[in-house]
C-alpha positions in Angstrom: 3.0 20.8 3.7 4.0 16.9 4.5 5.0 15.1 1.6 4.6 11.4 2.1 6.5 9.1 -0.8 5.4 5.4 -0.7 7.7 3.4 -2.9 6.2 0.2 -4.0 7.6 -2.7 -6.3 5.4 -1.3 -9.4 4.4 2.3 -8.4 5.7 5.4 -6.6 2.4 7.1 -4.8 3.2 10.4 -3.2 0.6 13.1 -1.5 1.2 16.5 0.4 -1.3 16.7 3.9 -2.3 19.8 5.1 -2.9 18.8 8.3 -5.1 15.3 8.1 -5.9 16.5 4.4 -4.2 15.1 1.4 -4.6 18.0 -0.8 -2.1 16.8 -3.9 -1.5 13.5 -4.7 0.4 12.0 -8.2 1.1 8.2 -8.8 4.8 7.2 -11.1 6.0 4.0 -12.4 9.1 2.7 -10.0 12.2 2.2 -12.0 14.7 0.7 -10.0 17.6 1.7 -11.9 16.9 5.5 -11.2 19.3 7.3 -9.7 19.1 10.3 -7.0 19.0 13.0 -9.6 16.6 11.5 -11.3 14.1 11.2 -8.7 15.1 14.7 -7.6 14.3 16.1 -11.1 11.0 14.0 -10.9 9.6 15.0 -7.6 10.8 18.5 -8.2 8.8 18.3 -11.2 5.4 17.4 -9.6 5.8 19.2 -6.8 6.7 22.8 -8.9 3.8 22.1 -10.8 1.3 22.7 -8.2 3.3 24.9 -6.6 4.1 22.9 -3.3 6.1 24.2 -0.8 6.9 21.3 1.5 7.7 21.7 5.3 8.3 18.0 6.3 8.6 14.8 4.5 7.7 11.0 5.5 8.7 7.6 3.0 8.5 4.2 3.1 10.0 1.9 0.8 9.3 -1.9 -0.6 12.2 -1.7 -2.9 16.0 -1.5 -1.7 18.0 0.3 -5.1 15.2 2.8 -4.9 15.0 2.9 -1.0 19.1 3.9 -1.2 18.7 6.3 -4.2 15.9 8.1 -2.6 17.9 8.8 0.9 20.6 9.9 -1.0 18.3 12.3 -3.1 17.0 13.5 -0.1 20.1 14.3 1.9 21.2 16.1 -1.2 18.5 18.2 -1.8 16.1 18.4 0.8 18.7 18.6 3.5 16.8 21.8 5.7 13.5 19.7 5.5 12.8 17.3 8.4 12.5 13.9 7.2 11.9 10.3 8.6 12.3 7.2 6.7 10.6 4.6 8.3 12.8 1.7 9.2 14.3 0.1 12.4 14.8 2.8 15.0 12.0 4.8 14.0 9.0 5.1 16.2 5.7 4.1 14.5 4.0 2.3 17.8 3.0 -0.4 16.1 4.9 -3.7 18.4 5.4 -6.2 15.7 4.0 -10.1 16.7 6.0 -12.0 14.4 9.0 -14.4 14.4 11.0 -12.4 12.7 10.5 -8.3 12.7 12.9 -7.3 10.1 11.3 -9.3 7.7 8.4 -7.6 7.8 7.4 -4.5 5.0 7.7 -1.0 6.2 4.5 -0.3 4.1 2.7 -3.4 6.1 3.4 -1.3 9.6 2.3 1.7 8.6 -0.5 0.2 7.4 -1.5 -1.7 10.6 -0.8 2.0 12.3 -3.2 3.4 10.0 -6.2 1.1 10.2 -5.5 0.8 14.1 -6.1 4.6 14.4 -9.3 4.6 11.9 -10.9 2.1 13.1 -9.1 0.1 16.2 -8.2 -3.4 16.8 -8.5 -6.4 15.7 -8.6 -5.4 12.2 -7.8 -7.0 8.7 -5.7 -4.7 5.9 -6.0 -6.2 2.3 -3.5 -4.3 0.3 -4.1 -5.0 -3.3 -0.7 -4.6 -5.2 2.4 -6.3 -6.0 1.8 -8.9 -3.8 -2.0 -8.9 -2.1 -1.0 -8.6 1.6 -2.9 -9.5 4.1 -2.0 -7.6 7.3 -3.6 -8.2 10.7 -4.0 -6.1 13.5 -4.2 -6.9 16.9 -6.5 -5.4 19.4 -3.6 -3.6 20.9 -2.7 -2.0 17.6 0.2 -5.0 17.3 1.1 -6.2 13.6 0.4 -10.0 14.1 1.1 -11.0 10.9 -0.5 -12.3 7.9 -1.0 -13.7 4.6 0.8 -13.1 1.3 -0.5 -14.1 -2.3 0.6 -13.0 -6.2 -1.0 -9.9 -6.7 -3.9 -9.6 -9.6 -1.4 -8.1 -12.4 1.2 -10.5 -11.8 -1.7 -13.5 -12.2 -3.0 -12.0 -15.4 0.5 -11.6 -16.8 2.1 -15.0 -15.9 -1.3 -16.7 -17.4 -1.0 -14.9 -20.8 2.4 -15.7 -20.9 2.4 -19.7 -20.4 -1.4 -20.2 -22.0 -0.4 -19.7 -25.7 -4.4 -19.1 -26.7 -5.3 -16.9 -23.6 -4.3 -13.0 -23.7 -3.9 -10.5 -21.4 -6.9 -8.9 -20.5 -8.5 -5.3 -19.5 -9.0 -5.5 -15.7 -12.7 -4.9 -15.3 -15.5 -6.6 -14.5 -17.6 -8.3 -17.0 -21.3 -9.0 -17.7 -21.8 -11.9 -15.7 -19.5 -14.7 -14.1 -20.7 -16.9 -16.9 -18.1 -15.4 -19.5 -19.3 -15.9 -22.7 -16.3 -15.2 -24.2 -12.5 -15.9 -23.8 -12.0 -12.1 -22.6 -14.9 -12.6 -20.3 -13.6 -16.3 -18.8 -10.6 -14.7 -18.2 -12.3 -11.5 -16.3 -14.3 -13.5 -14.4 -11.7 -15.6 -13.5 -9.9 -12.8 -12.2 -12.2 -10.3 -10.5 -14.4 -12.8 -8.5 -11.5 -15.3 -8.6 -9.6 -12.7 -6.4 -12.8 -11.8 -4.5 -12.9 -15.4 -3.5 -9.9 -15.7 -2.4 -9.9 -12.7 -0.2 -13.3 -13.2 1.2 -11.8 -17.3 2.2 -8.5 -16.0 3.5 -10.2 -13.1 5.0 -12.9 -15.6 6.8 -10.2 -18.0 8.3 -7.9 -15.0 9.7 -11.2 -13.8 11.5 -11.8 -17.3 12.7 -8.1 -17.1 14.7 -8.9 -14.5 15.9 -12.1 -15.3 17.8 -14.3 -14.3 15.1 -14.9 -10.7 15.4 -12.7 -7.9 13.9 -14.1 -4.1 14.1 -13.0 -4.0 10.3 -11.5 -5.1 7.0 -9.6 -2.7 5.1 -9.1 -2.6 1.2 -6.3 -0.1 0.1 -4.2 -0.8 -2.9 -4.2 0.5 -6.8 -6.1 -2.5 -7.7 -8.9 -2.5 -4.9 -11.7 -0.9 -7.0 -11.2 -4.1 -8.9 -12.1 -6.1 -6.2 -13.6 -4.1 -3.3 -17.3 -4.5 -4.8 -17.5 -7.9 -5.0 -15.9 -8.7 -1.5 -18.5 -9.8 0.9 -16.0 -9.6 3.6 -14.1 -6.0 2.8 -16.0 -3.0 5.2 -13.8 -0.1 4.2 -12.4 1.3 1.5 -9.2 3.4 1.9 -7.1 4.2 -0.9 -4.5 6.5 0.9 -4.4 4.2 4.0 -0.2 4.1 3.3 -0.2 7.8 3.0 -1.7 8.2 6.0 0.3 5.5 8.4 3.3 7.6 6.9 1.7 10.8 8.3 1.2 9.2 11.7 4.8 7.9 11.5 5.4 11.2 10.8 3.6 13.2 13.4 5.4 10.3 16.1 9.1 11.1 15.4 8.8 15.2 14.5 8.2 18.0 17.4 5.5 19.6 15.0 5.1 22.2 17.8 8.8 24.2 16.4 
């Protein structure tokens, strides 16, 4: 089986496909300050639990410490397994339209290879995490670039922690955008404050681009939160990473050895 191992700043996803099938997936907390062993012991952990026995692997990574750790983990314990890190030098076919390409996220290219494949060009990835990424795709499958904002948790935090009466709330919708409640306020604030702003963001990037995209693509821990209240949000994918690190994957390994 692949494993693919997307390392963002506040979770670790990782999935085996059999073939175009995820049939495990698990979801960690990233700690920067873990070392190679430890993140040996952990994968070895999940993966000897449903007794995984993994042929090839394909990562990604937002956050550097973790990023070095994790080659070094893999060199030293998964040496006989075929591996690609996506970074610069690795195929992904996914020309990147921007000023600057090294600036640009590994997870936002495979992304943009992803939705490309599922659904062609121009497209529009929202990637609810950290950060809420906006990624757009060209009709060519190029990475044009895009819009970043704070992600939801990191809104809901920073406003409990400088509003001395408001707390930090449960993520979830609530009865009606009218809160009639501080909890509420605060919920509505939040779910169809974000949906707003992705629906506006969302509008203008069509608007560059002639006004047609064939789709917009939520993926992201956090899109349930948000996906239902989008107007402008078509499809749902919640392993889209996992599945650009497959394609990745199936680019840069002869899977016919």
């Amino acid at each position: 089986m692949l494993l693919t191992i997307d390392v963002g700043n506040t979770n670790i996803v990782l999935a085996t496909f059999e073939g175009e099938k995820i049939v495990h997936s698990w979801r960690v907390r990233t700690d920067s300050r873990m070392t190679a062993d430890e993140l040996a012991l952990m994968f070895r952990g999940l993966l000897a639990g449903d007794g995984v026995q993994i042929t090839g692997i394909s990562a990604c990574s937002t956050v550097p410490a973790v990023l070095r750790e994790l080659k070094t983990m893999l060199g030293r314990y998964y040496a006989d397994v075929p591996t690609v890190i996506v970074e610069p030098g690795v195929r992904t076919g996914v020309p990147l339209a921007v000023d600057n390409p090294k600036e640009v996220g590994t997870d936002r290219v495979v992304n943009t290879l992803a939705a490309y494949t599922l659904y062609g060009g121009p497209a529009v990835v929202v990637d609810f995490g950290t950060s809420t990424n906006f990624d757009v795709v060209g009709a060519r499958g190029e990475f044009l670039g895009g819009a970043l904002a704070p992600g939801i948790e990191i809104s809901v935090d920073a406003l409990a922690q400088r509003a001395a009466q408001l707390l930090k709330v449960q993520l979830t919708r609530p009865r009606s955008v009218i809160g009639k409640n501080t909890v509420e306020a605060l919920q509505s604030g939040t779910v169809f404050g974000f949906a707003g702003q992705v629906d506006g963001i969302t509008r203008l990037i069509i608007e560059e681009l002639g006004g047609e995209v064939k789709a917009v693509v939520a993926t992201g821990g956090l899109a349930p939160l948000v996906v239902s209240e989008s107007k402008e949000i078509t499809h749902h994918e919640p392993d889209l990473t996992l599945t650009g690190l497959r394609l990745v994957y199936e680019k840069n390994v002869d899977l016919s050895r």
